[in-house]
N, C-alpha and C positions, 0 to 999 in steps of 0.2 A: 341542495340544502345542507347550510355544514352541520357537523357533527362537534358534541357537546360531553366531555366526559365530567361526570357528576360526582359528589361525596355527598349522599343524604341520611336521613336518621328514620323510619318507618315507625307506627305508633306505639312498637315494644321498646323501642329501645337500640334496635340490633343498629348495626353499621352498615351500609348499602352504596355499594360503589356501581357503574357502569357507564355505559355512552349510550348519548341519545340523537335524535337530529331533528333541528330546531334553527329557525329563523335567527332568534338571538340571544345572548343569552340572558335574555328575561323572559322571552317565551319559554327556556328550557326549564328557568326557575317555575315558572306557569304549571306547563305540564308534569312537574314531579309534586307540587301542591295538590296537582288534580290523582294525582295517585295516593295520596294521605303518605309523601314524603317532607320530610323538612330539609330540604336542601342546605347544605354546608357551603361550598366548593363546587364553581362550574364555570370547567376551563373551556375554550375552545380547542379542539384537537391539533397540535402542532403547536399551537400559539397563547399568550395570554389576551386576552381580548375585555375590552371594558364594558361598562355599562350599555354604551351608544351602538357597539359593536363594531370599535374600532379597535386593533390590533396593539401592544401595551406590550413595552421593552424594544431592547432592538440588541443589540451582540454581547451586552451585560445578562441578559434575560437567559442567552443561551450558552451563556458561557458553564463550562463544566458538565453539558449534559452529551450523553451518552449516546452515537449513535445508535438509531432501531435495528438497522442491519447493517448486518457486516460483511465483506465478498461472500462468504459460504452460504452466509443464513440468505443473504440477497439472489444469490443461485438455488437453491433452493428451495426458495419461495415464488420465484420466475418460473422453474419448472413444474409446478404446482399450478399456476395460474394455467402454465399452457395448458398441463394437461387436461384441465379443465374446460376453458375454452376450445381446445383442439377436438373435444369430446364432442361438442354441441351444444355445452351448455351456455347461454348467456350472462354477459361480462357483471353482470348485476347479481345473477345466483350465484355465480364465483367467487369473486369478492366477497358475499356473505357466508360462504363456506370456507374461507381461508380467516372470517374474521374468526367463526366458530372453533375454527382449529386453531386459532396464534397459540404460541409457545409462551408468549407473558402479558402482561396490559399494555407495555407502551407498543408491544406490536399490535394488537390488537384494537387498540386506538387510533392507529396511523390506518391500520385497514379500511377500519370504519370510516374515516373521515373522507378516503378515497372512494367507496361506496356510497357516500353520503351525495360526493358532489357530484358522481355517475348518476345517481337519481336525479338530482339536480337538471340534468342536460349539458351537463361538462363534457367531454371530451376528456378519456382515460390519460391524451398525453399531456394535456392541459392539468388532469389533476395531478398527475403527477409531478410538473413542473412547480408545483403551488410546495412541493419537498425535495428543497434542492440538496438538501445536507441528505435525502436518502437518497435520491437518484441523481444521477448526471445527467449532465444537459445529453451527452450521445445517447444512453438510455431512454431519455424521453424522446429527443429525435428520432429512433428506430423504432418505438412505438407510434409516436404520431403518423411516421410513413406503414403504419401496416396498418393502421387505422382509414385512411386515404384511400388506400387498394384494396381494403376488403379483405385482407389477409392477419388478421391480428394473431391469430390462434400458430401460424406459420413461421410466424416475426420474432415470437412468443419464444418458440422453439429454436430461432437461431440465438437468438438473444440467449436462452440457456446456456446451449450449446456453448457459444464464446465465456461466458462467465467461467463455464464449468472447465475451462480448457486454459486460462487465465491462471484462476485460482490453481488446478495441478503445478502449471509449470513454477507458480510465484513456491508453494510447497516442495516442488522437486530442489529446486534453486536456494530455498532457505534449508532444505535435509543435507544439500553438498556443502553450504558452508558452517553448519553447525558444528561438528567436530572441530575444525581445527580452529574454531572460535571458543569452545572450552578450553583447548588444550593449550590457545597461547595465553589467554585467562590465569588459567593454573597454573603456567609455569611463570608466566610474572610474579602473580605470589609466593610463589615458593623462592624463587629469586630472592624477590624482597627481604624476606620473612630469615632465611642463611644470609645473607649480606648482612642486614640490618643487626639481626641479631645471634646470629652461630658465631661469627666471624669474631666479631668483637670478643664474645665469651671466650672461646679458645685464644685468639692472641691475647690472651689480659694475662693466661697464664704462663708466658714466656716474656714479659714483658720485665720480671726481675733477672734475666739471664744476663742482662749488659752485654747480649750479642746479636751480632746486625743478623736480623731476618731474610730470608730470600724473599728476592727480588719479584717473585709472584701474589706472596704474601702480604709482602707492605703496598703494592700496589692496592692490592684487596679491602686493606685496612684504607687507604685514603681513599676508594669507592665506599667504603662502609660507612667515613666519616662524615662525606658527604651527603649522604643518601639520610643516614643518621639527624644531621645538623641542619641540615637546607632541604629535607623532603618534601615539608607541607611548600616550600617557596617554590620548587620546582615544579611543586604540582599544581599550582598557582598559576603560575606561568605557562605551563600547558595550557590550563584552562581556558585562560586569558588570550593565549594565540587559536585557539579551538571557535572561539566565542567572537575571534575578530575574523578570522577566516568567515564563518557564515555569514556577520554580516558585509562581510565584501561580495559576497556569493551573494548577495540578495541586489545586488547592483547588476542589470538585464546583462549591459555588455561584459563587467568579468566573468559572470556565470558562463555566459558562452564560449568564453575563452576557455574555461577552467573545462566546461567538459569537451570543448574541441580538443586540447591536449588530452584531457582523461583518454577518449577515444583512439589516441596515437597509442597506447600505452601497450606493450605487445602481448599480455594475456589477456588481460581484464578488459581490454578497449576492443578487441574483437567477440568478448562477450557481452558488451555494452551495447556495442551495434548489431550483434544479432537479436539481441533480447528488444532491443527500441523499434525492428526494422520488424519482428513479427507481428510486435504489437501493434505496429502501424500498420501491416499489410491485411491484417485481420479485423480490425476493425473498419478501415475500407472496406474491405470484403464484405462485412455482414453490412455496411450500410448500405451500398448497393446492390447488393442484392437484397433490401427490402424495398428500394426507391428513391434512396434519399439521393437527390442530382450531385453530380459527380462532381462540382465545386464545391458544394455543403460539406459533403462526404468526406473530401480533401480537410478542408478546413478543421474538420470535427477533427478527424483521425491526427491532423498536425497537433491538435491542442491533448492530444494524449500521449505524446512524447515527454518522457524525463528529460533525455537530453536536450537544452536548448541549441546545440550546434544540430544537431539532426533536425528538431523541429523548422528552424531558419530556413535551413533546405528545403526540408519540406511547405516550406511560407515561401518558397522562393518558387520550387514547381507547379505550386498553384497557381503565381502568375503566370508562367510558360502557360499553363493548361486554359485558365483564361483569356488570354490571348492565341487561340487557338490551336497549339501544341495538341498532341499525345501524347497518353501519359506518361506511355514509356519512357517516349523519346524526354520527355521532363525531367522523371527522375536516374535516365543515364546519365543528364548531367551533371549530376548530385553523385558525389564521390565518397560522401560519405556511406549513401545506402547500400547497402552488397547490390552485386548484380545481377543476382535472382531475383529481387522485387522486381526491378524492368523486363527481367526477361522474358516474366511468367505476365505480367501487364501488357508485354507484347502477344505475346500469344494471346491472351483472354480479349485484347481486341482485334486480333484477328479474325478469333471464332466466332467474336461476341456472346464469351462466356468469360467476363469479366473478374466478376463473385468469383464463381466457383477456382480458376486462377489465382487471384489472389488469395485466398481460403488455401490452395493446395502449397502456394509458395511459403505463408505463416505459418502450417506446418512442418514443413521444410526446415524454416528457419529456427522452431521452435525445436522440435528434437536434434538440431545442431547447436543450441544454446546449451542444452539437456547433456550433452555430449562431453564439449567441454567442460562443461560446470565438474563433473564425475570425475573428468579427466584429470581439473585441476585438483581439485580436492583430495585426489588418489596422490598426486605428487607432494603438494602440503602435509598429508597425516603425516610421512615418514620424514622430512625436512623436519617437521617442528620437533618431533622425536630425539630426532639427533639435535638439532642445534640446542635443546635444553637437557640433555644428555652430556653437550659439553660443555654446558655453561655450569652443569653442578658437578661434573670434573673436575673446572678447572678452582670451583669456590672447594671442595673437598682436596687437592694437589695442595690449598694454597693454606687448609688448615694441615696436613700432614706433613708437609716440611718442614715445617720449625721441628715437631716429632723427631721425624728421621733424623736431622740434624743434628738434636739434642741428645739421641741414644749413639750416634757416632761419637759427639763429643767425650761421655760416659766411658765406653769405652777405652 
C-alpha cells in the first residue's frame, strides 16, 4: 500500500503534517476527513501523483531536489537496518523503527513509503528499486540476493561494511589532497593580486626617471599589463576551453581515450588504477559473496568504474568469462588492472573462496591507494611552498631594482 505524506488543518486551527498509507490519494483525503482533518496537500511519497493515481511530472518535477541520503547518512542507515534485522526483528518492525528515529521528514517519508510497500507484499529489493536517486541498481541487487537466500540481515551487514570502507577511503583521499588544494588557491591570488596591482603601483613611481628599467622589472610590468588589460578575456577563454573539453568528454569514445592516457600518467594514473581496480574488486566481492551469479556481478561491478578504459576491460572480461574463461585468467589479460586483482581471483577459485579473495585483494589495493595518496601530498605541500616562494621573489627582485638602481644612481 503506498504511503501518502499529508498537510492538514485539525478543528483548532493548528497545522498538522505526516504520512499515512492509503490506496489513493483520495482515499488518503478520505481518511484524514475521517479524523476531523481538513486536508491541504497530499503527495505520494517520492512522487507527485494526481487525482486517478497516476504519477505527475517527470525530470522537471525533480529537478533541484535534494538527495535523502547521502554516502555517510546511506552507511549509516544500512547499519541500523542490519542491526535490526541481524537482531531478529522483522523487516517490517525495522523499517518502522528507523521511520521513528529519521533525522528529518524527507527521510522519514522515504522510510515510510518503503514500509508502506513491505506491507503491501513488495519485495524490500523491489521497493527499494521504485528509489533509484537513493539507492543504486548494485545496492538493490545485493539486497535482492540476500532476500532469495534467506540471508538479509548478513547481506545487510556486508552491504555496510563496503559503504563504510568506501566512504573512509573517498575521506582519506579528499584529506590528502586538500591542503595543497588551498595552498595553490592562495597563491594564485596572491599572485594575482602583486602583479595586478603592487607592481604597477611601485613602477608608476620610477616611471618619471627617463631610465630603462631592468630587465626583470619591465618584464613584470608587461605580465602586469596583460593580466591587467585582457584578464576577464583570458579568463573567458579558459572557461570556454574548460566547457569544451567536457563536452568532448562526454562523447563514449574520447572519454576512453582521455582516461586511457589519464591512466599512463606516472603518479596520478597509478593512483587512478588502484583506486578503480579496488573499487571493482570489492564490489565483486560483496556481490558474490551474497549470490548474485558471477556474470551479473561482473557486470554490476564494471558499471562502477570511473574510468571508462578500465570499465571496457572490464566489459571486455566478461565476455572471456561468458564464454567460458576464469576469471582470472580474464582479467590477466587486461593490462590495465594491477595484477593482484587476478592473482588473488586465482587463488579464490582455487580454494573456492572467491568473496573473501577478492574482499582481501580491495584491501590491498585500497590501503596502497591510501599510501600514495599521503605520499603525494607529502611531496606537493613543500613544492607548492617553494614554487610560490619564488614566484613572490621574483615579483618583490622585480619591484626593488628599480630601488637599488635609483640609490646607486644618487650616489
Amino acid at each position: 500500500m503506498p504511503a501518502y505524506a499529508f498537510e492538514a488543518i485539525d478543528q483548532e486551527g493548528r497545522s498538522r503534517t505526516g504520512v499515512l498509507e492509503a490506496d489513493t490519494a483520495r482515499s488518503a483525503r478520505s481518511l484524514l476527513r475521517a479524523q476531523a482533518l481538513i486536508p491541504l496537500a497530499v503527495d505520494l511519497v517520492g512522487q507527485a501523483e494526481g487525482e486517478d493515481g497516476v504519477p505527475q511530472g517527470g525530470w522537471l518535477a525533480r529537478l533541484g531536489q535534494r538527495r535523502v541520503f547521502d554516502s555517510t547518512t546511506l552507511a549509516v542507515w544500512t547499519r541500523q537496518l542490519a542491526g535490526l534485522v541481524g537482531s531478529g526483528l522483522p523487516l517490517e518492525r525495522a523499517l518502522t523503527a528507523l521511520t521513528d528515529e529519521a533525522e528529518n521528514e524527507p527521510q522519514r517519508r522515504l522510510v515510510a513509503a518503503l514500509r508502506a510497500e513491505v506491507n503491501a507484499g513488495s519485495g524490500f529489493a523491489r521497493a527499494l528499486g521504485r528509489h533509484p536517486r537513493e539507492f543504486s541498481p548494485i545496492y538493490t541487487a545485493v539486497i535482492g540476493a540476500g532476500e532469495q537466500g534467506g540471508h538479509l540481515g548478513l547481506v545487510l551487514e556486508r552491504l555496510a561494511d563496503d559503504l563504510e570502507q568506501r566512504q573512509a577511503l573517498r575521506q582519506k583521499l579528499i584529506g590528502a589532497t586538500m591542503y595543497p588544494a588551498i595552498v595553490t588557491v592562495i597563491a594564485i591570488v596572491i599572485v594575482i593580486f602583486l602583479v595586478s596591482y603592487v607592481v604597477p603601483q611601485v613602477a608608476a613611481v620610477f616611471a618619471g626617471t627617463k631610465r630603462a628599467l631592468p630587465l626583470l622589472t619591465t618584464i613584470m610590468l608587461a605580465i602586469s599589463d596583460v593580466v591587467r588589460h585582457h584578464g576577464w578575456l583570458m579568463l573567458g577563454a579558459l572557461a570556454t576551453v574548460v566547457v569544451a573539453v567536457r563536452v568532448m568528454l562526454l562523447r563514449p569514445a574520447v572519454r576512453e581515450k582521455f582516461d586511457a592516457a589519464w591512466l599512463r600518467l606516472p603518479l596520478v594514473g597509478r593512483l587512478a588504477r588502484g583506486y578503480n581496480a579496488a573499487r571493482f574488486a570489492g564490489t565483486l566481492a560483496m556481490l558474490t559473496g551474497a549470490g548474485v551469479p558471477i556474470l551479473r556481478a561482473l557486470q554490476a561491478a564494471a558499471e562502477t568504474l570511473g574510468n571508462r578504459a578500465m570499465r571496457a576491460d572490464a566489459m571486455d572480461a566478461l565476455v572471456l568469462v561468458r564464454e567460458g574463461a576464469p576469471l582470472a585468467s580474464a582479467l590477466t589479460q587486461k593490462k590495465r588492472f594491477p595484477g593482484i586483482v587476478a592473482m588473488f581471483a586465482r587463488l579464490g577459485e582455487q580454494t573456492g573462496q572467491l568473496p573473501a579473495m577478492l574482499q582481501r585483494a580491495a584491501q590491498q589495493l585500497g590501503a596502497e591507494v591510501q599510501r600514495r595518496a599521503m605520499h603525494l601530498a607529502t611531496i606537493l605541500e613543500p613544492l607548492l611552498i617553494v614554487a610560490m616562494g619564488a614566484i613572490v621573489m621574483m615579483i618583490v627582485l622585480a619591484v626593488l631594482l628599480p630601488i637599488i638602481q635609483l640609490n646607486q644612481f644618487v650616489k
